[in-house]
N, CA, C and O atoms as a GROMACS GRO file, in nm:
protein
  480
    1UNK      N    1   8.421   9.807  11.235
    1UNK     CA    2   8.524   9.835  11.138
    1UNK      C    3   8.652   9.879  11.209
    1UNK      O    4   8.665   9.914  11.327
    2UNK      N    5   8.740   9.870  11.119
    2UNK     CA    6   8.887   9.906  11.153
    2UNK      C    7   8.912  10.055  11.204
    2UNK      O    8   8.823  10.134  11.176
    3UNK      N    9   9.011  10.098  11.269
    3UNK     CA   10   9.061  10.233  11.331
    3UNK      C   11   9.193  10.256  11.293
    3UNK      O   12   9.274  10.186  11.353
    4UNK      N   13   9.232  10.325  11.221
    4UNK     CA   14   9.356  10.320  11.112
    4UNK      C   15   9.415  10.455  11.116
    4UNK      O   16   9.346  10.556  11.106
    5UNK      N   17   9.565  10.457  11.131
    5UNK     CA   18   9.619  10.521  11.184
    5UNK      C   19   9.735  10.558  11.030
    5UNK      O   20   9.825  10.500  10.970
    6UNK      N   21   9.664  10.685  11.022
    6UNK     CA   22   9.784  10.736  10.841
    6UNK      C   23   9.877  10.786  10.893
    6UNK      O   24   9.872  10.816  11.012
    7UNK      N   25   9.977  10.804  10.824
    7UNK     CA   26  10.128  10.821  10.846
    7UNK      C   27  10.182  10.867  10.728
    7UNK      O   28  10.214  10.772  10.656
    8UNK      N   29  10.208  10.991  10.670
    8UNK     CA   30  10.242  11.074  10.578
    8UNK      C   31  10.282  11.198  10.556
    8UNK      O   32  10.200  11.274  10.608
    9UNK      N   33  10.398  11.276  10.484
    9UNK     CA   34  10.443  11.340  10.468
    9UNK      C   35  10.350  11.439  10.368
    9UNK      O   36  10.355  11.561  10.384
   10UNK      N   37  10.280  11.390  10.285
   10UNK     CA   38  10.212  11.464  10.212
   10UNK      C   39  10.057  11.451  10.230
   10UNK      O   40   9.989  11.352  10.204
   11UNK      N   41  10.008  11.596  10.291
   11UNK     CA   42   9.849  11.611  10.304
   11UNK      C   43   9.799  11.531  10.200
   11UNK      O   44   9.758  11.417  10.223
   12UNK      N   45   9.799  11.590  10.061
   12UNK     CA   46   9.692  11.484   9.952
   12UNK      C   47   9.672  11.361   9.980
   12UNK      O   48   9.564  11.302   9.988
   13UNK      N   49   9.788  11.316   9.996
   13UNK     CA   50   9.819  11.151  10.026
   13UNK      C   51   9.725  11.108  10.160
   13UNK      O   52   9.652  11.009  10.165
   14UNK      N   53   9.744  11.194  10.252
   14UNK     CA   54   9.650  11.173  10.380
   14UNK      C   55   9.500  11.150  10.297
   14UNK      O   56   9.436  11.045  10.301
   15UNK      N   57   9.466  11.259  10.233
   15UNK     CA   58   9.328  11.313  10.229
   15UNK      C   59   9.261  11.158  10.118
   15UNK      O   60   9.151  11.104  10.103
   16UNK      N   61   9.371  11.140  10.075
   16UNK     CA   62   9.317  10.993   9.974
   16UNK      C   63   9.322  10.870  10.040
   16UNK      O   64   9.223  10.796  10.038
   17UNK      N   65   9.446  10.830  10.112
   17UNK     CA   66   9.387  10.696  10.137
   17UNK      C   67   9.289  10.728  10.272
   17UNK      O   68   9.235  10.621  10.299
   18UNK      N   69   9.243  10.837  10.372
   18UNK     CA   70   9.178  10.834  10.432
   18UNK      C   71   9.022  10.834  10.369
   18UNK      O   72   8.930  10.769  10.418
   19UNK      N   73   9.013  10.912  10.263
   19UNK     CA   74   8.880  10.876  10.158
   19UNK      C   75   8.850  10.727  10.184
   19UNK      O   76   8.773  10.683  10.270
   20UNK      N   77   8.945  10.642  10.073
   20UNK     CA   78   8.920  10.529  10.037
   20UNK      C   79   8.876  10.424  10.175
   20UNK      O   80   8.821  10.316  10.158
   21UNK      N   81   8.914  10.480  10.316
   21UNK     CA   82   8.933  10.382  10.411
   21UNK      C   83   8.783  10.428  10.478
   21UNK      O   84   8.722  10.345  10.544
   22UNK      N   85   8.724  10.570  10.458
   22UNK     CA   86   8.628  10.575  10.524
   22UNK      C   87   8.500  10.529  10.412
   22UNK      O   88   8.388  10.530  10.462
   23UNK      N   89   8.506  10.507  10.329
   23UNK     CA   90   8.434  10.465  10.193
   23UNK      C   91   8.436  10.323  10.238
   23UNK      O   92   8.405  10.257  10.139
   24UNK      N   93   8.452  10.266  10.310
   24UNK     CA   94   8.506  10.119  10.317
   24UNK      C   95   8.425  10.103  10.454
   24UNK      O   96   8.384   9.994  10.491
   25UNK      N   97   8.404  10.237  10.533
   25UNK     CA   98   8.314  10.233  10.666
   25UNK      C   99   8.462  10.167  10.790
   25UNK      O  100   8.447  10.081  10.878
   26UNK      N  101   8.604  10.248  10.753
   26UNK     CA  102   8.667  10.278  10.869
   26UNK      C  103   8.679  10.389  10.885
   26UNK      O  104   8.628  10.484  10.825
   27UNK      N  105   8.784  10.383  11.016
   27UNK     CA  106   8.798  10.555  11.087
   27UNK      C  107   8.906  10.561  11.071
   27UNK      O  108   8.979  10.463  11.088
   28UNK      N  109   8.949  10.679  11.032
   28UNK     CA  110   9.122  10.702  11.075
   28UNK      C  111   9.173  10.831  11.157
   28UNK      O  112   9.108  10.911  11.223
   29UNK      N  113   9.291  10.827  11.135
   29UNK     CA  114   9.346  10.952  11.228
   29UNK      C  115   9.478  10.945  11.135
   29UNK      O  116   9.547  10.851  11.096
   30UNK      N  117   9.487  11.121  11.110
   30UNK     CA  118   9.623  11.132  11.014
   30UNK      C  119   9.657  11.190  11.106
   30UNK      O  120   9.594  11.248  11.194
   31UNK      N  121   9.857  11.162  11.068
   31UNK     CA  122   9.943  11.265  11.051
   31UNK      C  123  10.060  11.276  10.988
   31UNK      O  124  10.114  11.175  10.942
   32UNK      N  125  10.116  11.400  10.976
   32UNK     CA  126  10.261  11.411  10.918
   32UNK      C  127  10.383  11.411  11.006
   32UNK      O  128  10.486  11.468  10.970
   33UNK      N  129  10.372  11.348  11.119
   33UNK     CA  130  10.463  11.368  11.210
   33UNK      C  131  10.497  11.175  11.279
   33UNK      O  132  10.436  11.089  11.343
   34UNK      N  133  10.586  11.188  11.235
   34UNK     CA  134  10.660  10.999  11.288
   34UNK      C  135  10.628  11.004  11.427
   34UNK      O  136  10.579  10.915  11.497
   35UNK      N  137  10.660  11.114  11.457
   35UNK     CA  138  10.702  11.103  11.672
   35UNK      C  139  10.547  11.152  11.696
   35UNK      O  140  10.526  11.097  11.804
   36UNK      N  141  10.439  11.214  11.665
   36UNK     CA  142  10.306  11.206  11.692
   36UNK      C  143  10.242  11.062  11.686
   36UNK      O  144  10.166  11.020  11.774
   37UNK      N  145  10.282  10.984  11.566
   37UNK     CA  146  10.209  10.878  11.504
   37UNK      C  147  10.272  10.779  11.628
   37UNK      O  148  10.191  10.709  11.690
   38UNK      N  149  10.388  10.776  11.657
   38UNK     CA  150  10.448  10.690  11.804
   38UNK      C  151  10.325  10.712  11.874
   38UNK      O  152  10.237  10.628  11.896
   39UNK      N  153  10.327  10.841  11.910
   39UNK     CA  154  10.243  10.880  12.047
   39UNK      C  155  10.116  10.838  12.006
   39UNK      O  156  10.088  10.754  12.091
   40UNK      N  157  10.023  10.845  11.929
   40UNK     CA  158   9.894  10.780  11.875
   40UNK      C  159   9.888  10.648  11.910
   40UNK      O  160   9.804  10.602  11.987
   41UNK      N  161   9.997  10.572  11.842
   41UNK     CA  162   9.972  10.421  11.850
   41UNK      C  163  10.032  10.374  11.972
   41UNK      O  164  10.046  10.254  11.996
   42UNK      N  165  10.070  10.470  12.052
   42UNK     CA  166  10.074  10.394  12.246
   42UNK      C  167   9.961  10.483  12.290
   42UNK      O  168   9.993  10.509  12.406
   43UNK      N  169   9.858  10.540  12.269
   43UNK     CA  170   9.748  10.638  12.346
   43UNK      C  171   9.601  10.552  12.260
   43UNK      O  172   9.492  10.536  12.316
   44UNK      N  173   9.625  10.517  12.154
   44UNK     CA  174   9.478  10.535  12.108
   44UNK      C  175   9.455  10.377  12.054
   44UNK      O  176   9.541  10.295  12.020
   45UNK      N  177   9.344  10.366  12.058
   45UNK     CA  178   9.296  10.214  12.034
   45UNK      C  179   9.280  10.182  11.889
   45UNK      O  180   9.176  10.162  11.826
   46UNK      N  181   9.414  10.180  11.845
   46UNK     CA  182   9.423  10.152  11.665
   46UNK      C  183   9.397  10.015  11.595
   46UNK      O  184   9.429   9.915  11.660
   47UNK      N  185   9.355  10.003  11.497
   47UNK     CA  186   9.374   9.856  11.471
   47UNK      C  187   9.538   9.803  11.356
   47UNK      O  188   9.618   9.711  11.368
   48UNK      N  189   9.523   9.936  11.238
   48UNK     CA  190   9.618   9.883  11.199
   48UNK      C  191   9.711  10.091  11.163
   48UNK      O  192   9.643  10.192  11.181
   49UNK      N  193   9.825  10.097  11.128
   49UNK     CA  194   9.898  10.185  11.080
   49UNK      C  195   9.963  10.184  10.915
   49UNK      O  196  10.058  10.113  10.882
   50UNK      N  197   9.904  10.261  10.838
   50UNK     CA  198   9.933  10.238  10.682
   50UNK      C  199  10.051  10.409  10.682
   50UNK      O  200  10.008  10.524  10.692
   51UNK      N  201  10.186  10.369  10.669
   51UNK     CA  202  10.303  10.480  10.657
   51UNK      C  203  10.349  10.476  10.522
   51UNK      O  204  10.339  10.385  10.439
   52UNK      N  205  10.409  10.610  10.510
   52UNK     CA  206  10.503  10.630  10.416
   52UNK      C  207  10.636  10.598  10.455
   52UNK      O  208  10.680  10.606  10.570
   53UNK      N  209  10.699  10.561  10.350
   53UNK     CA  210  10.850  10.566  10.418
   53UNK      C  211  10.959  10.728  10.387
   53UNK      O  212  11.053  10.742  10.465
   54UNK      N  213  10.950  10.783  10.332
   54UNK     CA  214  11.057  10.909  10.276
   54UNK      C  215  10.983  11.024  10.299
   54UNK      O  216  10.916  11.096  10.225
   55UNK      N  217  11.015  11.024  10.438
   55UNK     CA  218  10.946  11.164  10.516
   55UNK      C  219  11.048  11.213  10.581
   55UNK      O  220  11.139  11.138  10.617
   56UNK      N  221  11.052  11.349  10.608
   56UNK     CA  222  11.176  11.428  10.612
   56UNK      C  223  11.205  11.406  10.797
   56UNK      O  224  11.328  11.405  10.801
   57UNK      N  225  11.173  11.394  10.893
   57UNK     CA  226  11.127  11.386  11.031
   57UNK      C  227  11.219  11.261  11.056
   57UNK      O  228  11.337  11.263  11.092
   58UNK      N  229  11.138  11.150  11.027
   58UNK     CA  230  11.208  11.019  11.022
   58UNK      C  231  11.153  10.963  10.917
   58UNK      O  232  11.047  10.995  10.864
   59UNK      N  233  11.245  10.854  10.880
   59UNK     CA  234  11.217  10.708  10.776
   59UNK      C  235  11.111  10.667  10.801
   59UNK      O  236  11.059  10.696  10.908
   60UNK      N  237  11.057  10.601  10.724
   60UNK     CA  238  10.929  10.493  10.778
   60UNK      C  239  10.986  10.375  10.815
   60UNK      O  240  10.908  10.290  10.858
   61UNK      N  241  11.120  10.344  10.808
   61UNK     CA  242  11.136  10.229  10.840
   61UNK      C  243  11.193  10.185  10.945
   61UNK      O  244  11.197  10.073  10.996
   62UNK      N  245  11.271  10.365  10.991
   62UNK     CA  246  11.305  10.383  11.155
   62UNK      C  247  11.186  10.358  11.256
   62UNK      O  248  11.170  10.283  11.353
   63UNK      N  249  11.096  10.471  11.180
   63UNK     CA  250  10.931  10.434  11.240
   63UNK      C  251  10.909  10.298  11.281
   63UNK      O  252  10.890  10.278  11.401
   64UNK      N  253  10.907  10.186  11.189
   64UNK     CA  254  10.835  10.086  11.253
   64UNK      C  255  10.928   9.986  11.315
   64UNK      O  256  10.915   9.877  11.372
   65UNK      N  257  11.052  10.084  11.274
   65UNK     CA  258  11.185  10.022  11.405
   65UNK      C  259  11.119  10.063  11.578
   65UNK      O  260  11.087  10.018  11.688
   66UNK      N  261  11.124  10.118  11.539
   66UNK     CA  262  11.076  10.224  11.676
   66UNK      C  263  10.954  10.205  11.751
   66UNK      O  264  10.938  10.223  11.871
   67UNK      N  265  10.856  10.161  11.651
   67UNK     CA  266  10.715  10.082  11.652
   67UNK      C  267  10.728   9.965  11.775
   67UNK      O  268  10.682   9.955  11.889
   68UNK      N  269  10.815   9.886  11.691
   68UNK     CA  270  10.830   9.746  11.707
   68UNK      C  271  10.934   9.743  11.869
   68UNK      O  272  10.910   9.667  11.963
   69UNK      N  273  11.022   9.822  11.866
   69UNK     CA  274  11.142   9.837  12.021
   69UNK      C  275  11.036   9.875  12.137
   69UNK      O  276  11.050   9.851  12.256
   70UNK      N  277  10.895   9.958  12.060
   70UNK     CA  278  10.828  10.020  12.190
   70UNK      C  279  10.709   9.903  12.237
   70UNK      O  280  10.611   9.949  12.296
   71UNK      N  281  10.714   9.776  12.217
   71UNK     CA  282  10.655   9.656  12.187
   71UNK      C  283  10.525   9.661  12.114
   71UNK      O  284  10.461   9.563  12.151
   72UNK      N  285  10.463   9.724  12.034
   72UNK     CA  286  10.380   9.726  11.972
   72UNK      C  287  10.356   9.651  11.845
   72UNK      O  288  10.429   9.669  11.747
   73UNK      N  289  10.275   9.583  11.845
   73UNK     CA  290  10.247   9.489  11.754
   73UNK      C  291  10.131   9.462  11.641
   73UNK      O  292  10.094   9.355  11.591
   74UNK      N  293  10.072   9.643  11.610
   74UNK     CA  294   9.986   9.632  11.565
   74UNK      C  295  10.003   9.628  11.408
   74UNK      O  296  10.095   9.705  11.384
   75UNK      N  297   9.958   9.576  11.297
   75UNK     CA  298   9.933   9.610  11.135
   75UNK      C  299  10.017   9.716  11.080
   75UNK      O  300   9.948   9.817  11.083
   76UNK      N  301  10.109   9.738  11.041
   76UNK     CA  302  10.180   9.818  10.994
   76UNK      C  303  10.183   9.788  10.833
   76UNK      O  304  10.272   9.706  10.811
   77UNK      N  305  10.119   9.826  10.717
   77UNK     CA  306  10.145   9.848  10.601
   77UNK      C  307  10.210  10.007  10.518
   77UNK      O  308  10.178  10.126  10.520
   78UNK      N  309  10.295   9.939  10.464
   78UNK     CA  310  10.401  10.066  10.422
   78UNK      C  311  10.373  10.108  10.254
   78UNK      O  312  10.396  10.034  10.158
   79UNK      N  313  10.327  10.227  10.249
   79UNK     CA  314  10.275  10.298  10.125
   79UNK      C  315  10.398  10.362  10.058
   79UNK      O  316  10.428  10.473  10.102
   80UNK      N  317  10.484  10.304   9.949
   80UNK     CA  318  10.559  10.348   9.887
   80UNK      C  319  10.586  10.374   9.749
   80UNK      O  320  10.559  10.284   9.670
   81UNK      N  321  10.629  10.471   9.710
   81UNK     CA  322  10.679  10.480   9.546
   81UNK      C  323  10.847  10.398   9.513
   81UNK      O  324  10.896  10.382   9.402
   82UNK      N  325  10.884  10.373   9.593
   82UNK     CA  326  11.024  10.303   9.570
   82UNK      C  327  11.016  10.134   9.582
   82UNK      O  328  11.026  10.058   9.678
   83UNK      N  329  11.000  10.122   9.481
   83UNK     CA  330  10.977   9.971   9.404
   83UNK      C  331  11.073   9.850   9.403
   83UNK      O  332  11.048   9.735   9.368
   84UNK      N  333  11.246   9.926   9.473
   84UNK     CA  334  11.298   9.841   9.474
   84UNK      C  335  11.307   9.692   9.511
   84UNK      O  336  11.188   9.664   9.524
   85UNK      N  337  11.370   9.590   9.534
   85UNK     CA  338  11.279   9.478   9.577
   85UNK      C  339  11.396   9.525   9.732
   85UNK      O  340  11.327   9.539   9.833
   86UNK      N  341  11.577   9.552   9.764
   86UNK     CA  342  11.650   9.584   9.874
   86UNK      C  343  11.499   9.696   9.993
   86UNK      O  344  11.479   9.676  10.113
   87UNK      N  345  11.445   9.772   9.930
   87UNK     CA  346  11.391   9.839   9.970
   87UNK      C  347  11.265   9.749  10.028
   87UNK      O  348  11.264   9.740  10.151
   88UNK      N  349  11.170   9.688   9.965
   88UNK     CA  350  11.091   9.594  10.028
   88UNK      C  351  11.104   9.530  10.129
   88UNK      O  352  11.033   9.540  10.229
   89UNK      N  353  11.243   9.419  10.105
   89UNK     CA  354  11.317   9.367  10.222
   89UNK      C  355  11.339   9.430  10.334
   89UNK      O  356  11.317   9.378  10.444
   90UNK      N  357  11.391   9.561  10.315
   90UNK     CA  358  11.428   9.610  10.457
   90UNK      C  359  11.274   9.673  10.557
   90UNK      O  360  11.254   9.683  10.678
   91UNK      N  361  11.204   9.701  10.455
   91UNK     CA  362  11.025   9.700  10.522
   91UNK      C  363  10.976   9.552  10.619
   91UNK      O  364  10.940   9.553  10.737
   92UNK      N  365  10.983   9.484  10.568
   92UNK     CA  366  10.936   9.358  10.612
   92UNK      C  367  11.059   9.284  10.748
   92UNK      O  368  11.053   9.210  10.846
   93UNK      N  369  11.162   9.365  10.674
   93UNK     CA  370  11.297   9.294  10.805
   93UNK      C  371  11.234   9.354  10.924
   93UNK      O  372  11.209   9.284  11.022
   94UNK      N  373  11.203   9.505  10.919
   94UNK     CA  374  11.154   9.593  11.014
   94UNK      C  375  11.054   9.567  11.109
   94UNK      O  376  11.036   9.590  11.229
   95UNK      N  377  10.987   9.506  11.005
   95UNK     CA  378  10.852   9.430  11.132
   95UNK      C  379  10.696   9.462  11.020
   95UNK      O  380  10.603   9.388  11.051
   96UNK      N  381  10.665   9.556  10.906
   96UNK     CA  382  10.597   9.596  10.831
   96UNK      C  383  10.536   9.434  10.752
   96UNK      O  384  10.601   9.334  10.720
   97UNK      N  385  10.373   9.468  10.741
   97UNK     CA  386  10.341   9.371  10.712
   97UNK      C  387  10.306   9.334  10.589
   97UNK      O  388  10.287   9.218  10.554
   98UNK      N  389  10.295   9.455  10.504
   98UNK     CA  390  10.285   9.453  10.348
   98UNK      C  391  10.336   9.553  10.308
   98UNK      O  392  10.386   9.624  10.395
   99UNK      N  393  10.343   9.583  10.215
   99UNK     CA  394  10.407   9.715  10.091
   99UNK      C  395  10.296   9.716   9.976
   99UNK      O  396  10.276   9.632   9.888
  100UNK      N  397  10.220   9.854  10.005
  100UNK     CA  398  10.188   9.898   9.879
  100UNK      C  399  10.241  10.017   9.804
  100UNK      O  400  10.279  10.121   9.858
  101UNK      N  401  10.242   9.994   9.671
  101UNK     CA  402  10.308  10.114   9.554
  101UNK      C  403  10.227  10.167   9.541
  101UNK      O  404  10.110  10.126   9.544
  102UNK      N  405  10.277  10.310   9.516
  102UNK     CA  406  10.186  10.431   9.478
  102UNK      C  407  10.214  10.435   9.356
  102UNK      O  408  10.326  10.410   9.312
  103UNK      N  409  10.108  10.471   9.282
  103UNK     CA  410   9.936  10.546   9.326
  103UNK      C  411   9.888  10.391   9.370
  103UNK      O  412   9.900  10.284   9.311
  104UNK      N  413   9.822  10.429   9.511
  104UNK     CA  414   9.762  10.325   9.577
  104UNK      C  415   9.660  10.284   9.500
  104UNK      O  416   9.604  10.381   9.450
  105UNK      N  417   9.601  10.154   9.462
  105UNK     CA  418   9.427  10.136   9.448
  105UNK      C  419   9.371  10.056   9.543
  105UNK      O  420   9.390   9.942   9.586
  106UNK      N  421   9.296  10.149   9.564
  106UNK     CA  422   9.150  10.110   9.635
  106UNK      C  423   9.125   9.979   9.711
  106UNK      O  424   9.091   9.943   9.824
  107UNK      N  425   9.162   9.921   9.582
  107UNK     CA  426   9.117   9.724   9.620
  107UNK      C  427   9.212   9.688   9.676
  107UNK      O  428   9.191   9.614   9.773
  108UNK      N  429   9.394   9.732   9.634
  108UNK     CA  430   9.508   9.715   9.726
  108UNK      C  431   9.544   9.718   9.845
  108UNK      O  432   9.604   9.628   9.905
  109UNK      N  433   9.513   9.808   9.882
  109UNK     CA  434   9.462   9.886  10.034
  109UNK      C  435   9.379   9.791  10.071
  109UNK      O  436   9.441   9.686  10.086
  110UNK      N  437   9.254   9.780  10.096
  110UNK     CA  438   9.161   9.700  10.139
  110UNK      C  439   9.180   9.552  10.114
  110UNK      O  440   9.131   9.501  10.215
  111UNK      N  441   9.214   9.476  10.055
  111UNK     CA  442   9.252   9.387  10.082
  111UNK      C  443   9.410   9.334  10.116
  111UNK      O  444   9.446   9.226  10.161
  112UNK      N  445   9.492   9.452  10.077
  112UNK     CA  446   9.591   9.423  10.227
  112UNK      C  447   9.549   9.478  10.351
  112UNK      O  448   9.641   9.444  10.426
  113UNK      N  449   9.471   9.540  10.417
  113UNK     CA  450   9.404   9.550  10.548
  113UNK      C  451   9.351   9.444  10.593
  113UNK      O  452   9.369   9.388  10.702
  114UNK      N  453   9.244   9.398  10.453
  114UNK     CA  454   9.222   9.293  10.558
  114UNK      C  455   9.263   9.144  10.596
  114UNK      O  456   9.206   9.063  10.669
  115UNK      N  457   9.395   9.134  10.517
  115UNK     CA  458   9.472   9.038  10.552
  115UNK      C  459   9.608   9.045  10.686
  115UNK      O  460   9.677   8.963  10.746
  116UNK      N  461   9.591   9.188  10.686
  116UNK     CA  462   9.658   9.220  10.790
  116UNK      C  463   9.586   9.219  10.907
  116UNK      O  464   9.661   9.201  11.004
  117UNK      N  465   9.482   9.231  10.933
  117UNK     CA  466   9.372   9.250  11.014
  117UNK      C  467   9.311   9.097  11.079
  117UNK      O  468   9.231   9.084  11.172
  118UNK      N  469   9.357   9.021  11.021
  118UNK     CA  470   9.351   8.871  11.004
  118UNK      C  471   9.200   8.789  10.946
  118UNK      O  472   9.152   8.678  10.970
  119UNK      N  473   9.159   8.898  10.863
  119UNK     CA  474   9.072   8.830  10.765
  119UNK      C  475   9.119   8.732  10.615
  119UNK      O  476   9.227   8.680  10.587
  120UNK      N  477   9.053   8.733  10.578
  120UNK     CA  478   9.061   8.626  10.429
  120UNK      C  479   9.082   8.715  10.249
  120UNK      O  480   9.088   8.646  10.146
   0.00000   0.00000   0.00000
């Protein structure tokens, strides 16, 4: 199974989609910190990174600016409440490989993982 790397400003938010991902029989590793989650995904053997974007530290979308400049090329799906479609666009310009809206479900998550992951 997958090794999944949370990225969030709000504990609850950690504590749920890490539920749903270990219910699914992956592992993850949270945090609330952009410049930790850098350091994670150049130290640790991740498969994919599911972020928020409107975290007080940095953007999520600086994040996977920053992701992407440090050549890393792993799964980046972006967990958001801002629905705009300008806002989508600039996720995906970034290098992000899907957008899900909150309140996340279950089946959303998991099957954008595993299309990011390069399953079916």
């Amino acid at each position: 199974m997958a090794h999944i790397l949370l990225l969030d400003d709000s504990s609850f938010q950690l504590r749920l989609l890490s539920a749903m991902l270990q219910q699914a029989g992956h592992t993850t590793v949270t945090t609330q910190s952009a410049q930790e989650a850098l350091e994670l995904a150049a130290d640790q053997d991740l498969s994919a990174i599911v972020t928020d974007l409107n975290m007080p530290e940095m953007h999520g979308i600086q994040f996977i600016e920053r992701l992407r400049s440090d050549g890393n090329v792993l799964p980046v799906l972006v967990a958001t409440a801002d629905i705009q479609a300008p806002t989508r666009q600039k996720c995906l310009d970034a290098g992000a490989n899907a957008i899900l809206y909150k309140p996340i479900q279950e089946d959303d998550l998991l099957a954008e993982l595993t299309k990011a992951l390069g399953g079916s």
